[in-house]
N, C-alpha and C positions, 0 to 999 in steps of 0.2 A: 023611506029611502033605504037605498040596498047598502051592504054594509063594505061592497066596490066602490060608491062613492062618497062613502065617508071619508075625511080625510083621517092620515094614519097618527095616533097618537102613542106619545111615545112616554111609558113609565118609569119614573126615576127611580124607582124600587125594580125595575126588572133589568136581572143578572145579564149581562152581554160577554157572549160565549166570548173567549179566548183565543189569539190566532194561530195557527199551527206553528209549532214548534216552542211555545214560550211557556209551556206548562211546567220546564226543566229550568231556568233563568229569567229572572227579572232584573230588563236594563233599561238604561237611565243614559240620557246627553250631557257630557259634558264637553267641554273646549277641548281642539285634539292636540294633545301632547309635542311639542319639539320630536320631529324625526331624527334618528341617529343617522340616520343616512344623509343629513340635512348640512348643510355645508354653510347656512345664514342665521347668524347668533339670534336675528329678530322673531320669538316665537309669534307675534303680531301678527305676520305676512303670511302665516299658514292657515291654509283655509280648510272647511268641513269640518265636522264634528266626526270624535269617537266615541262607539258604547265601551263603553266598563262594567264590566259584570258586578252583580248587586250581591244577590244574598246566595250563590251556591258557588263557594270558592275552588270548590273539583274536578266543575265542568269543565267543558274542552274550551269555553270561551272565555273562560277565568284564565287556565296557562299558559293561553296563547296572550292576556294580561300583562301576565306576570312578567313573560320574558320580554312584552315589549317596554315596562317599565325598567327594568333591567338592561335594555339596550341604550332606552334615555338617559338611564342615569350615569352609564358608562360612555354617552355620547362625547364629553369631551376627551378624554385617556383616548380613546378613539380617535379622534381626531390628533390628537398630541402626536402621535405613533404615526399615523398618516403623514404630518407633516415632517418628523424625522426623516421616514425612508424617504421621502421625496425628493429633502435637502441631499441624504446620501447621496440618490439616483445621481442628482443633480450635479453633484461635485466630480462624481467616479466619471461623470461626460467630460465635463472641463477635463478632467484631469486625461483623458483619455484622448483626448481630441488636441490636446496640448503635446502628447508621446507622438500624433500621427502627423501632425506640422512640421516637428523635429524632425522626423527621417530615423532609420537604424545609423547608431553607431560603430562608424566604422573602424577597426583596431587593424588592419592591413599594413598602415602605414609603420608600422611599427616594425614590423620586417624587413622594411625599405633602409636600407644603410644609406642611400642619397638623402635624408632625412636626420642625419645624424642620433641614431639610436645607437647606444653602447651593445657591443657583442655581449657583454656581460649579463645585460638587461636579458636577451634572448633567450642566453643560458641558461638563467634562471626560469624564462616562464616556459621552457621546455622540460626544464627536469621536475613543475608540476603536473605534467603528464604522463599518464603513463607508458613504459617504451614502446608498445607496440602501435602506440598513434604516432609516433616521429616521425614515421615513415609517408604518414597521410598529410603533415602539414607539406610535401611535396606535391600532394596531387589539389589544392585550393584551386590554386587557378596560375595562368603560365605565370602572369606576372608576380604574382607571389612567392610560385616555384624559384624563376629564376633571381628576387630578392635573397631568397634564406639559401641558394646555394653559394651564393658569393661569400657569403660569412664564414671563411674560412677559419678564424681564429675559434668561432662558435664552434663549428662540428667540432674541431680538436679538444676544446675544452670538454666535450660533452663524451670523450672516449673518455672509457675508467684506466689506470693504471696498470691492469696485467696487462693490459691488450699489446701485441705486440706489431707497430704502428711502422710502415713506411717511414724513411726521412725524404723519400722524392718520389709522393705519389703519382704515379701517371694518369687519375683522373680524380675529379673533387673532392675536397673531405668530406663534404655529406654523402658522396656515392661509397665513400670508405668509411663512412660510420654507419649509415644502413646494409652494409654487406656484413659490417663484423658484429651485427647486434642481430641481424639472421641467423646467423655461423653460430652465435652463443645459445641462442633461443633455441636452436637445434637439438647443440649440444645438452643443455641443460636439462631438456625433454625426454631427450634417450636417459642421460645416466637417474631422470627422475624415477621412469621405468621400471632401469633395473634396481632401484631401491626398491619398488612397492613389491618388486618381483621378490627378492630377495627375503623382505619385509613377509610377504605373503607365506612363506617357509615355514619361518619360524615360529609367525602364529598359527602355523596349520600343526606343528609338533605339539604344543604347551604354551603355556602362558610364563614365557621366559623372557620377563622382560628387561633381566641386565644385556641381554643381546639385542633387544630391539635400540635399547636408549643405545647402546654403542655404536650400532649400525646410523641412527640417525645424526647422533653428534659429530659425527666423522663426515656423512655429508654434508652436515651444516660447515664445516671446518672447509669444504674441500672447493665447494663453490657457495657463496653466501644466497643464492636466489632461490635455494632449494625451498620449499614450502611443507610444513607439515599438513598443510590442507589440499596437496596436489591431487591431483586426479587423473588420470590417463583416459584419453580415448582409444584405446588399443588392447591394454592390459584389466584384466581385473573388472572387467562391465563398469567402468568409471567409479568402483569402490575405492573410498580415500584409505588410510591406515585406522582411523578410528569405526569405520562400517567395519571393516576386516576382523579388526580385535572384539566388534559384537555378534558378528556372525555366529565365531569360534567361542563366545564367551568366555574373554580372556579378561579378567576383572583386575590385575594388577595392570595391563597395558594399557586398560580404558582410565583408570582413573590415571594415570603417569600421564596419557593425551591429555585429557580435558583439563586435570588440577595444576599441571606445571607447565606442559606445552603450549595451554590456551588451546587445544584443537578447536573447531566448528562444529555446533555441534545440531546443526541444522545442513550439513553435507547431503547431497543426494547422490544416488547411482543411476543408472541405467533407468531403472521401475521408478525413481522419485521416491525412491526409501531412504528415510533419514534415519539415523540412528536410532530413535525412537520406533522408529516403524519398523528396524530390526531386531531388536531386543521383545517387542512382541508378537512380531511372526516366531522368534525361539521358544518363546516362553519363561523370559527368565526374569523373576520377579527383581533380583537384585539392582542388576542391570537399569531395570523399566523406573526404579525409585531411584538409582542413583540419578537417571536423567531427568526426570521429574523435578527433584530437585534444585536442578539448572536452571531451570525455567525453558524446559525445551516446547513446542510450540507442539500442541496436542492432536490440533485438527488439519496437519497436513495428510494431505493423498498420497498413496504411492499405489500403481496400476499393477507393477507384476514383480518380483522377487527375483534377486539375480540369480538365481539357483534354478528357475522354473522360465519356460521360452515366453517368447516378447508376447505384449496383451496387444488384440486387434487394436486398431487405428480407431478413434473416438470412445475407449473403454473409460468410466464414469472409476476413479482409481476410490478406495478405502481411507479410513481414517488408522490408527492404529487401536483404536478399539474395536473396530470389526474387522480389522484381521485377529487380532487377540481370541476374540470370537468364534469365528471361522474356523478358524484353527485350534478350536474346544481349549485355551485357555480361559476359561472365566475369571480368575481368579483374580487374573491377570490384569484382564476387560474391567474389571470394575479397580483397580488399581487407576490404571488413565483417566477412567471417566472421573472419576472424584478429585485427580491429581495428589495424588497424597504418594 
């Protein structure tokens, strides 16, 4: 008989090769674990097996293991957290959906004097305004316009004391307390002006600062609106009194602004130069640590120097350590950058 048809007999002492890939891990079935992704407490209901890696705890099929034990075990905190935001979601609707049932509330009525609102009331929630909106609660809408102009007793109240006021004006007191709070606002601008002008003088000579405190107490005396943080659009490339006095490196006028006046000391010009960013385009270490000190804000921009012409339209502006830089202050540069 040939040994084709023999049939094939099989040795329990002979070795049977191995199958590709398991020469690295030996795995084993066990029940497959609760999914973290699994949203049914019944781990029963899960069906198929997973391997577990046996005896080489490094391989790649071990830590993909490891973290899936790690996701089970963390399955409920999981879940917990899921169910929080949910309730959030849930509530921020309601609550949202309750605001869009109601409608905007409407506060109009309030200017309606056919409604019986006190002039007084109006008074008041116009003088939380600042003055140059007054003139815009006219333009809401007609019917509102024409509410808040009937309130005669209101515009009156709302003139201040010097003003020197009609006894029989020929048109409403709101058209006579927007013309004389333009008239002021004018005025006030000009003689701002010629303060900075003035102002500008005398720190261009020295740093003479019983002339400057004299020159501003007098305007603060003369008209109370005057601001030591003013700015002109006209005069001075929008430099306040406090850029000026660091321009010129006047170190009594700077500290008399900042220590007793409260100046601003995040003011910009023209360029977006704050004080800061002027003191190290100078170079003046003094200066750069008194404002440091402040807490002045290190990483603003400023695009161009009011001393040098305007930077093209879209220019990416500096910090004031790379102007300090730029400007071969080192010394300086690394003063800002540490803030010290």
């Amino acid at each position: 008989m040939s040994n084709s048809s023999m049939p094939e007999m099989h040795d329990n002492n002979k070795k049977v090769p191995k199958p590709l890939g398991s020469s690295s891990t030996i795995l084993r079935k066990e029940p497959l674990l609760p999914s973290p992704f699994s949203t049914n407490d019944d781990s029963s209901s899960l069906q198929g097996d997973k391997l577990i890696c046996g005896d080489f705890p490094n391989s790649p099929r071990s830590v993909l293991c490891k973290k899936y034990s790690f996701l089970m075990t963390s399955n409920l905190d999981a879940r917990n957290i899921d169910a929080l935001l949910a309730e959030e979601e849930r509530e921020e609707y309601e609550f949202n959906q309750k605001l869009s049932s109601r409608g905007r509330f409407n506060i109009l009525f309030i200017f309606d004097s056919s409604l019986g609102c006190p002039d007084e009331v109006v008074a008041k929630i116009f003088r939380y305004l600042p003055l140059r909106d007054h003139g815009k609660m006219l333009c809401i809408n007609y019917a509102t316009s024409e509410g808040i102009k009937k309130r005669s007793l209101m515009w009156h109240s709302l003139c201040p004391p010097h003003w020197i006021l009609p006894k029989r004006p020929r048109k409403s007191w709101a058209l006579v307390y927007i013309t004389k709070l333009r008239e002021e606002e004018e005025m006030t601008r000009k003689m701002s002006d010629e303060i900075l002008v003035k102002a500008s003088k005398i720190i261009f000579k020295g740093d003479n600062l019983r002339s400057v405190k004299k020159l501003v107490i007098r305007a603060e005396q003369n008209f109370a609106r005057f601001s030591i943080n003013y700015v002109s659009a006209i005069v001075l490339e929008r430099s306040s009194l406090l850029n000026m006095a660091i321009m010129h490196r006047r170190m009594k006028i700077v500290r008399w602004l900042i220590e007793e006046k409260c100046a601003d000391i995040e003011t910009t010009d023209r360029g977006g130069f704050t004080p800061l960013l002027n003191a190290a385009y100078m170079g003046d270490k003094f200066l750069v640590r008194l404002l440091l000190s402040k807490g002045c804000d290190r990483y603003k921009l400023g695009t161009e120097h009011s001393t040098t012409a305007l930077a093209p339209i879209g220019t990416k502006g500096k910090t004031a350590e790379e102007w300090a830089r730029d400007r071969g202050h080192l010394s300086v540069a690394e003063l800002i950058r540490y803030g010290i």
